[in-house]
Structures are given as structure tokens and as C-alpha cells.
C-alpha positions in Angstrom: 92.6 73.5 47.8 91.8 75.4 51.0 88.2 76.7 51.4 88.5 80.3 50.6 86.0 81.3 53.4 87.8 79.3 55.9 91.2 81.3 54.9 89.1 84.7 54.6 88.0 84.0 58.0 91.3 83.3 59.7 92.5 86.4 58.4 89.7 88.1 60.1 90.4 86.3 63.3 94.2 87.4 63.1 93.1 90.9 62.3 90.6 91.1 65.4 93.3 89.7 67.8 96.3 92.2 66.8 93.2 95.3 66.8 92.4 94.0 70.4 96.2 94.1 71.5 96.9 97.4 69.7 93.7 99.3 71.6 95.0 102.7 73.1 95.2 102.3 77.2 92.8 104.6 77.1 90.0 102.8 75.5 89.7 100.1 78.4 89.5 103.3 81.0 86.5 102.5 84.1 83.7 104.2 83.9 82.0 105.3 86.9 79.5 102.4 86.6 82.4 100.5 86.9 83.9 102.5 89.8 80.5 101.8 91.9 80.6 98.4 90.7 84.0 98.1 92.9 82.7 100.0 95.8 79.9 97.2 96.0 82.3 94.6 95.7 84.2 95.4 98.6 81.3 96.3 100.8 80.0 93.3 100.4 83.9 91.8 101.6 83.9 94.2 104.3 80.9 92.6 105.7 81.9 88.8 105.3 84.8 90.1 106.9 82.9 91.2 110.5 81.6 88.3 110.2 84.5 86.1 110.1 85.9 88.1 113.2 82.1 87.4 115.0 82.6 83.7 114.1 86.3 83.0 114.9 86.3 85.4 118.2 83.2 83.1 119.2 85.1 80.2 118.7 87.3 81.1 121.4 85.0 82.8 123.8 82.5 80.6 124.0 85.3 77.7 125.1 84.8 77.2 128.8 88.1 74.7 128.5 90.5 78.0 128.1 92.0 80.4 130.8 89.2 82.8 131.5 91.3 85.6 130.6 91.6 85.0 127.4 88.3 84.3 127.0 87.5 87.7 127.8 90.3 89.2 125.3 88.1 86.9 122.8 84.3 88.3 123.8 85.7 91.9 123.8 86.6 92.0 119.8 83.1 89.7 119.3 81.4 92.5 120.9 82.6 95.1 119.1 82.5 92.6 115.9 78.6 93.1 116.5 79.1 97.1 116.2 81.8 96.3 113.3 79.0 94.5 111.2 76.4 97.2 111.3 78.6 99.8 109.9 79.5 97.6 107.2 75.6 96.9 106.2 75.2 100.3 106.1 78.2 101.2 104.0 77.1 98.1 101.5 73.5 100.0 101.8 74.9 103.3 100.1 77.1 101.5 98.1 74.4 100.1 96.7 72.3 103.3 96.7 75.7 104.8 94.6 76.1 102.1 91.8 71.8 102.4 91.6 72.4 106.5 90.9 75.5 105.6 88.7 73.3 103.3 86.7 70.2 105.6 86.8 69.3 109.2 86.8 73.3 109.7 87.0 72.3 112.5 90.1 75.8 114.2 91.0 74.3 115.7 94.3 72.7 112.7 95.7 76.2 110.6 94.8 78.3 112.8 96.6 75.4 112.6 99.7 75.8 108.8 99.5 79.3 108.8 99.3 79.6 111.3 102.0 77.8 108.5 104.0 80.0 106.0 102.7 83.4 107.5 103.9 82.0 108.8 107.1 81.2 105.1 108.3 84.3 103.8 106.6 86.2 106.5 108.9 84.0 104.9 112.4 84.9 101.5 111.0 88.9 102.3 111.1 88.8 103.8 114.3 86.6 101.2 116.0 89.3 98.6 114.7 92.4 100.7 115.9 90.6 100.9 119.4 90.9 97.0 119.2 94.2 96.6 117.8 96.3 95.8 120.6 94.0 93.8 122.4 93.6 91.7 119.2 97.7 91.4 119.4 97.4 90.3 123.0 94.9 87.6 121.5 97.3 86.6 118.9 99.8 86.0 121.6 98.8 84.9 124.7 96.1 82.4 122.7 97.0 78.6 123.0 98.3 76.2 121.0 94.7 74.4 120.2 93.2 78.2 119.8 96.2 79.7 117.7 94.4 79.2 114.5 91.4 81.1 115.3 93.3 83.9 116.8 95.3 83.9 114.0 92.2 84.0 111.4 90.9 87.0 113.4 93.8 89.1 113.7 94.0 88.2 109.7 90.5 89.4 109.2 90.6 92.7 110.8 93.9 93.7 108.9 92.2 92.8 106.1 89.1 94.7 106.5 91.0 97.8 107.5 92.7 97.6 103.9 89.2 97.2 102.4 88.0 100.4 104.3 90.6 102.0 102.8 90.3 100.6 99.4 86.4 102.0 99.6 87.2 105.5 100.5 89.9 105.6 97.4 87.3 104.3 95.0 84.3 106.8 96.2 86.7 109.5 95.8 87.8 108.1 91.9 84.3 107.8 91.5 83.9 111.6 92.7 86.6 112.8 90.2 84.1 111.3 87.4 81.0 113.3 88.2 80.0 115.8 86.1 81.6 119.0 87.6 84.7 117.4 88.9 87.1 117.8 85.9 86.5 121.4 85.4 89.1 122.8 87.5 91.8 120.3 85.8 91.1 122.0 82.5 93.1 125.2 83.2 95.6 127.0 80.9 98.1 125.4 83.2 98.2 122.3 81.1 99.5 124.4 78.3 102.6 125.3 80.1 103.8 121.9 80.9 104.1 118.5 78.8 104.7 114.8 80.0 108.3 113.2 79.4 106.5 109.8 78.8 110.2 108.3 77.8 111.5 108.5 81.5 108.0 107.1 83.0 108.4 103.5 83.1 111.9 103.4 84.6 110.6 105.9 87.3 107.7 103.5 88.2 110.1 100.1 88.0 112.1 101.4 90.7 109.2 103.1 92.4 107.7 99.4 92.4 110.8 97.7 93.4 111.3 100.1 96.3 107.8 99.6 97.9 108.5 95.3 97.6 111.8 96.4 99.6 109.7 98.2 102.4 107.0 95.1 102.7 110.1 92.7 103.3 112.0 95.1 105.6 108.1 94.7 107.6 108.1 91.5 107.3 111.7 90.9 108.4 111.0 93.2 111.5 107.6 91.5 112.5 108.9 88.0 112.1 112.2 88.7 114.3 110.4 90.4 116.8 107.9 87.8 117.6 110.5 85.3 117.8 111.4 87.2 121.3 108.1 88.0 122.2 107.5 84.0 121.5 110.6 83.2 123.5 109.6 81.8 127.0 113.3 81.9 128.2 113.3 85.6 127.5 113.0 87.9 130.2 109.3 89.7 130.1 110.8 93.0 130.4 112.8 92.2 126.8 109.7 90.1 125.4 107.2 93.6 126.0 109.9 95.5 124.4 110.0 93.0 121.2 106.1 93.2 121.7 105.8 96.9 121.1 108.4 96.9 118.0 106.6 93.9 117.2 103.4 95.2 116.9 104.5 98.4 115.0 105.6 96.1 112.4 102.4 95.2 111.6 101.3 99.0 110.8 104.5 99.1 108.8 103.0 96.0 106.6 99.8 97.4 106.0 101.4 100.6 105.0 103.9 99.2 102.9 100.9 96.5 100.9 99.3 100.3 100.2 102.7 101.0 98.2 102.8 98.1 96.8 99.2 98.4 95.3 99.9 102.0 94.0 102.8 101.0 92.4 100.4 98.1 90.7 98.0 100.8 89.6 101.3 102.6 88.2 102.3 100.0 85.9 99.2 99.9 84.3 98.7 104.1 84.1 102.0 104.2 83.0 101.2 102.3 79.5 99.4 106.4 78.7 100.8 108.6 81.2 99.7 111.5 79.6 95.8 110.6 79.2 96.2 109.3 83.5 98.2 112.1 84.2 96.1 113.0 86.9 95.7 110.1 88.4 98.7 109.2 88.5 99.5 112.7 90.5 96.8 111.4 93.0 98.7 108.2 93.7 102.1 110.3 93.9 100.0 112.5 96.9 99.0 109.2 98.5 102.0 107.5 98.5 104.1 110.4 99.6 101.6 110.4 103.0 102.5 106.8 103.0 106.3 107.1 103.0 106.1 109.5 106.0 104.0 107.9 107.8 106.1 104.9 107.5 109.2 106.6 108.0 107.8 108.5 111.4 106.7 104.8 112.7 110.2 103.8 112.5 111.2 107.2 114.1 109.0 106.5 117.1 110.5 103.1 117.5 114.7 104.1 117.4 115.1 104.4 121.0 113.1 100.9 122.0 115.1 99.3 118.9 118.1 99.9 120.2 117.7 99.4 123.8 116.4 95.8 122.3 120.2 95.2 120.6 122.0 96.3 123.8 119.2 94.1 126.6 118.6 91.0 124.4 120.0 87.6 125.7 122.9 85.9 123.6 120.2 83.7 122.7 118.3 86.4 121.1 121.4 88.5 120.0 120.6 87.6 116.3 117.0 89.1 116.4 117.6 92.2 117.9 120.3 92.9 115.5 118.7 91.4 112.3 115.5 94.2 113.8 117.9 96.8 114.3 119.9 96.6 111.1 116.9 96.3 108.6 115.2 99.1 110.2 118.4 101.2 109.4 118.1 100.0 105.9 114.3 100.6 105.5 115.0 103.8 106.3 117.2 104.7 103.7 114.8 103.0 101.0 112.1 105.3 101.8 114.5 108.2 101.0 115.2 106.4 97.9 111.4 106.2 97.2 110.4 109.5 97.9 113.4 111.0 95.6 111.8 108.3 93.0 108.3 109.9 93.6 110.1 113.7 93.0 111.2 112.3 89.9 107.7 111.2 88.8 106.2 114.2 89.3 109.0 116.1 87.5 108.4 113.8 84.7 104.4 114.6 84.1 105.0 118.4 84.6 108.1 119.4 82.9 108.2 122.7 82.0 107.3 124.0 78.3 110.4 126.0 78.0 112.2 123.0 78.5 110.6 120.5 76.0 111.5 123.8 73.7 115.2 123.7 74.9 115.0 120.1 74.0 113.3 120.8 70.6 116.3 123.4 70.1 118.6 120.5 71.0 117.6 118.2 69.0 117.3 120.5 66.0 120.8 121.7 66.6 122.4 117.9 66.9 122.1 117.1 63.0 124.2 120.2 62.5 127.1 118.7 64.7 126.7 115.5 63.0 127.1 116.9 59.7 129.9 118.8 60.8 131.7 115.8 62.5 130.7 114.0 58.9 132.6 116.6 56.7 135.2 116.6 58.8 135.5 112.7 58.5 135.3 113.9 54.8 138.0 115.9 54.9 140.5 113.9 56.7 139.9 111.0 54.1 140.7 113.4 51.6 143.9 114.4 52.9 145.0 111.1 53.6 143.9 110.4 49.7 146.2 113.2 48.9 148.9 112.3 50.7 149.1 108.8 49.3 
């Protein structure tokens, strides 16, 4: 016979797994600690970051073998690497400072100070990287064979750091809507008015999800077929500069479209309880919404040089130019698709109270109809009865 404790404790066991599956969303929320936890995390990223820019921009500079021109493209991004890495020990130093605070006296004022620090360098850091980012394209492209991998790395690494930038502003300001203070205006008698259609959420945010995927390939697709003219030495320069600025678009398009893509990530998951993360999920709806337009304006900017590509590219080329041309088209109707998909979101967290009453009216009213449509099933059985 079976030990009864060994039984008695598999039942326990089987109880504590299905309790852990069945906890509410909202019991494995972040707390701020956790917030300035994540903040850290990617300060300290942003800084091994500078450095791998310092280290594989030195690689190249420092090689007396290479066209001196190049070289200089190379010691003009490590130079401003130097700058790059400063503003990153000082972001990691308030970080720090933040998750210290967080963890101790919990001050709300000298929080905010720190994290008014934070996003003030994290704005310098973007702006010193965009002031780099063609030069670091001209690296990428004009960089030899035996040097690719390094220019490669580096143009890696600074796309990479901007989207960590960015990633530390968002958290500082999740970590700001924690604070004692910050929830007070998201409180108001408003809520009373509206209720969340949480049926109609998670088919929103599927296609919401699927639709940011579409705009990362459609930047992908444009970045690859434009480099593969810019790459082309049998391609007149006049064509292979005009490829180069499409090309280099593309690239902003990518990092734009990897932000979708992550807020769509953080909607799956806030979806699971929209109601208790209805206002973040209103945040993200704001964000992406910014990003959509941006997007579609970058596209905008680029019609006329798009389609002067299609009509000036060799036969040899032909493919390219109208592969660039006909996915731009299509992106473009995708982000009309995702922005209707956002609208619907929204619509969904905030539908009107009068409305859920209608609906409460409707629903009240439909078992009448069914009983009616039931007696008169009733009814015809009976007359056939009597007619037989």
C-alpha cells in the first residue's frame, strides 16, 4: 500500500501547481522596485554598448593598412564614442541613485529629480547618435571587405543603444506613474461612466500584433533591396545615392517598427486583465499611435525618390526598385490597418455606460424572443399533431 504522506503530499504539490497557474494577472504586477531594477539593467547595457562602438570603431581607425578616408569616418564615431560613454555613466549613476530611493526612504521628489536627470541625458544620448547616423552608414558602406565585420558590429551597436535609450525613458516614466501622487488624477468619476469590453480585447491585440510583424518585414524588405543597389558596383552612382537615401530611411523604419512590435508584446500580456492595465494599456495605444505616423510620414518623405528609383534603375536592378516600390505601397496601407486596429482598442476599454446598459437591455430581452420562437415551435407541432 502507498505511503499515505507520500499521496497527501502529491496532492499538495498538484494543488500548489494549479493555484500558481490560476493567480489573477494582477498578482504578478511590477512594483516600482522592480521598475528601477529595469532602469539599472539597461543602463548598465547602454554603457557596454559605447563601449563596443569605442572598441570596434578603434579597430578600424587605428589600421594604418586602410584608405585614410575611411579611417577618418572610423575615428569620428570613436570620438564621439568617448562623449557617448560619459552620458551613459551618468545615466547608470541616477539609475542607480533611483532603484537606491525606490528601495529606501521611497522619496517621490528626489525620484522625479533623478529621473529628470535620467531622461534629460537619455534625450543628449539620442541626439548625439542621430548627429552620427549617416556617417556611421557611410562606414557601413564604403568599409572593406577585411573591415566589414567591425563596421557592421558598430552600426549594430548604436541602433541598439538608441532602442535602450528609449526603453529607459519608457520605464522612468512607468516608474513615475507608481509614485505616490501619480494615480490620483486617474481616479475620477469618469471611470464610472465607461466599462471595458474585455470579450473583444484579445482579437484587437492579435491583429494589432500581426500588423506591427507586417511593418518590420515591409523594413526589412525595403533596407535589404535597397542596399543591393547601393552594393552594386555596375550601378550608376547617381542611382546607387538614390538607393542610399531610401536605403538608409529603412533603417529608421526598422527601429520604428521593433517599437510596435514590443508594444504589441507588452499587449499580449496586459491583455490577460485588461481592465486592472487599463491604463497602461491606453499609454501604449498613445505611443504607438506616434509611432504609426511617424512611420507613415518617413515613407511620405521618401515617394518622390522611390519612384524616380523604379523609372532610373538599370534592367539589372529593375527587380529592386520595384520589389522597394511595391512594398512601400503596401506598408502603407498596413499602417492604416493598424491605426484603425488601435481606434478599436481604445473603443474597447472606454465603451460608453449607456451602452453596456443597451446591451444589458439586449440581453435581457433575447430570452423573451427565444421563448417566443419556442412556443411557436410549440404550436406548429401541435397543429401538425392535429392534423394527423
Amino acid at each position: 500500500m502507498m505511503n499515505k504522506k507520500f499521496v497527501l503530499s502529491k496532492i499538495l504539490v498538484a494543488f500548489l501547481f494549479v493555484a500558481f497557474i490560476f493567480v489573477p494577472a494582477s498578482a504578478h504586477e511590477e512594483t516600482a522596485g522592480d521598475v528601477a531594477g529595469e532602469i539599472v539593467e539597461h543602463s548598465e547595457e547602454l554603457v557596454l554598448l559605447c563601449k563596443e562602438i569605442h572598441d570596434q570603431t578603434e579597430n578600424i581607425a587605428d589600421d594604418d593598412t586602410l584608405d585614410q578616408d575611411i579611417r577618418d569616418l572610423a575615428e569620428g564615431i570613436h570620438v564621439c564614442s568617448h562623449e557617448l560613454e560619459s552620458i551613459a555613466d551618468h545615466i547608470l549613476k541616477n539609475a542607480q541613485e533611483v532603484q537606491s530611493l525606490v528601495s529606501g526612504s521611497g522619496d517621490s521628489v528626489a525620484i522625479n529629480e533623478a529621473i529628470a536627470e535620467i531622461n534629460e541625458h537619455c534625450g543628449e544620448f539620442n541626439t548625439m547618435l542621430d548627429s552620427k547616423h549617416e556617417v556611421i552608414h557611410d562606414l557601413v558602406f564604403n568599409a572593406p571587405e577585411s573591415h566589414e565585420e567591425y563596421a557592421d558590429a558598430t552600426h549594430d551597436a548604436t541602433h541598439q543603444a538608441g532602442d535602450v535609450a528609449d526603453h529607459i525613458i519608457e520605464h522612468t516614466g512607468e516608474l513615475q506613474s507608481m509614485l505616490p501622487g501619480a494615480s490620483v488624477a486617474a481616479s475620477t468619476p469618469a471611470s464610472t461612466t465607461t466599462y471595458v469590453n474585455a470579450a473583444e480585447v484579445p482579437g484587437i491585440v492579435s491583429e494589432i500584433s500581426e500588423h506591427s510583424d507586417e511593418l518590420f518585414t515591409a523594413a526589412e524588405s525595403i533596407l535589404l533591396d535597397t542596399k543591393a543597389i547601393v552594393k552594386d558596383e555596375t550601378v550608376n552612382p547617381e542611382i546607387q545615392a538614390l538607393a542610399k537615401t531610401i536605403h538608409l530611411v529603412s533603417h529608421e523604419l526598422e527601429d520604428i517598427a521593433v517599437g510596435l512590435q514590443e508594444n504589441s508584446a507588452d499587449f499580449q500580456t496586459l491583455s490577460a486583465d485588461p481592465l486592472a492595465n487599463k491604463a497602461a494599456m491606453e499609454a501604449i495605444i498613445v505611443e504607438m499611435e506616434a509611432g504609426c505616423v511617424d512611420y507613415q510620414s518617413k515613407l511620405s518623405a521618401q515617394h518622390e525618390n522611390i519612384h524616380e528609383l523604379v523609372y532610373v534603375a538599370p534592367e539589372s536592378r529593375e527587380a529592386n526598385a520595384d520589389a522597394v516600390h511595391d512594398v512601400t505601397h503596401e506598408a502603407e496601407n498596413v499602417v492604416d490597418h493598424l491605426m484603425g486596429h488601435l481606434s478599436e482598442l481604445s473603443v474597447a476599454l472606454n465603451v460608453p455606460a449607456a451602452a453596456q446598459a443597451q446591451s444589458s437591455t439586449e440581453t435581457k430581452a433575447s430570452p423573451g424572443f427565444g421563448v417566443i420562437v419556442a412556443i411557436g415551435g410549440i404550436c406548429a407541432v401541435a397543429c401538425l399533431a392535429r392534423k394527423h
